[in-house]
N, C-alpha and C positions, 0 to 999 in steps of 0.2 A: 671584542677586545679583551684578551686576557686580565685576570688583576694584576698583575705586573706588571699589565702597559702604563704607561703614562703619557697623560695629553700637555702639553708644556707650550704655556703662551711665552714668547719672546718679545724685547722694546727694545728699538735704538731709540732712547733719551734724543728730545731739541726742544727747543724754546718755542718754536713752530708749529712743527711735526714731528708728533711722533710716529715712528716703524713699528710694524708689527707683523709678526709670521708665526706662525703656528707648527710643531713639530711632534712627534711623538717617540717616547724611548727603545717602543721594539726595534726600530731600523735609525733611529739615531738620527732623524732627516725630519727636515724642516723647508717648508714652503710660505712666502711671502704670503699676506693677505693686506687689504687693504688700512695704508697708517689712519691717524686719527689726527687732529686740528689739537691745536695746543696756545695758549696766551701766554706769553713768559714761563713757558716750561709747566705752566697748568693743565693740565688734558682738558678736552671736551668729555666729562665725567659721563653725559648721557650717552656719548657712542662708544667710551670704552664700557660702559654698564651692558650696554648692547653684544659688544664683542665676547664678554666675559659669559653672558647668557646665554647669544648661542655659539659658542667652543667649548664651553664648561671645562677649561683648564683644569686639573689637578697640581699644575708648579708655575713659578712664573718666574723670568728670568731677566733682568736688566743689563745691559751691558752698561760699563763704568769705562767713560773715556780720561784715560790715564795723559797725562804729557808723554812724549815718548822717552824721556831720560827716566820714568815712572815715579816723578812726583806727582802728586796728587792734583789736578785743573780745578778751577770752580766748578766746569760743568760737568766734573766724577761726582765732586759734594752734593751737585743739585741733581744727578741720575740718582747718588743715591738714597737720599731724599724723598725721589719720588718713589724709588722701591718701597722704603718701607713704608708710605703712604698705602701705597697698591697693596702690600700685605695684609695692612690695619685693616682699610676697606673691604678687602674679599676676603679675608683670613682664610690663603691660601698661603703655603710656602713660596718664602722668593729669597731669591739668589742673586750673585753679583758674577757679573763673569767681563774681565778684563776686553777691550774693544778695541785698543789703538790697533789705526789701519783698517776697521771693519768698511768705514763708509770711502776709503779709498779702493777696496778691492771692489767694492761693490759699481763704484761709479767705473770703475776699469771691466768689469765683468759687463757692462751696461753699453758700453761704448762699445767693447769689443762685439756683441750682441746687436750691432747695428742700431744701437740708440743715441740719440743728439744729448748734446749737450747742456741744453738749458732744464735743469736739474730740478728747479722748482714747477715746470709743466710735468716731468717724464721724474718723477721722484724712486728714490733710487735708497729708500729709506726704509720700506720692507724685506730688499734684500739684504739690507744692511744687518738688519733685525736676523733673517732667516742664515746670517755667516756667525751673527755671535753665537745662535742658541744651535748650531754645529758647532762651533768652539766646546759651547757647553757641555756637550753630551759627549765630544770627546775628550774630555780633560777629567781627572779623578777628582777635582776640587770641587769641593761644594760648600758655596762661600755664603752664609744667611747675612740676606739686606742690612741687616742689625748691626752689624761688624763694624766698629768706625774702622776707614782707611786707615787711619795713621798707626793701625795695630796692624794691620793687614800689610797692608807694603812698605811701615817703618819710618816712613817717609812724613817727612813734614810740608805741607803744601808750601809752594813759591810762585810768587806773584811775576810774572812775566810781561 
């Protein structure tokens, strides 16, 4: 791998489950890997410590699920939360890349793919992962974890 390649771990943020796909920057493409177990949005720290050791990421990429009018959700606050967590921890770069509609294309890509529906057997949470960190790589933004939203998209959260 060239030094200009870069190996870039991706998360779809949940409370549950988290997604995760792995991708890299020569070709811009990213392949689902298995998610990780999560308690109220807290990772299973010893399988992500796992994942992190053997991928050895150099970037890492969170996707942030916006409302769709693009005010700010609770669960953008707490994706990005956990980013800068995962930065602290691995002091690796991490990024924020906008999601609404990831885990709907995903579950439509899934279905259309001859997959049933019950979402929490056939979880559909690493392609989720594997669409934001293609967003990623194709959009010129590169938003650091650190950012609070309300600078980023201007926007004041609204309770719904």
């Amino acid at each position: 791998m060239s030094s200009d390649t870069q190996l870039v771990l991706g998360f779809d943020f949940g409370t549950t489950r988290i997604g995760l796909a792995i991708g890299q920057s020569l070709t811009a493409s990213a392949n689902p890997i298995d998610p990780i177990r999560a308690r109220d949005g807290k990772p299973d720290w010893d399988s992500l410590d796992a994942v992190i050791q053997h991928w050895q990421p150099h970037v890492l990429v969170v996707g942030i699920p916006l409302n769709m009018d693009g005010t700010i959700s609770e669960m953008a606050r707490r994706a990005r939360k956990f980013a800068n967590r995962i930065q602290d921890r691995y002091q690796l770069p991490c990024f924020l890349c906008d999601e609404r509609l990831t885990t709907a294309e995903a579950k439509r890509i899934h279905l259309d793919a001859g997959g049933g529906t019950n979402f929490k057997q056939e979880s559909v949470d690493g392609l989720a992962a594997q669409l934001i960190l293609q967003d990623w790589f194709n959009s010129p933004d590169r938003i650091p974890s650190h950012t609070r939203l309300e600078d980023l998209y201007g926007i004041e959260h609204t309770e719904r």
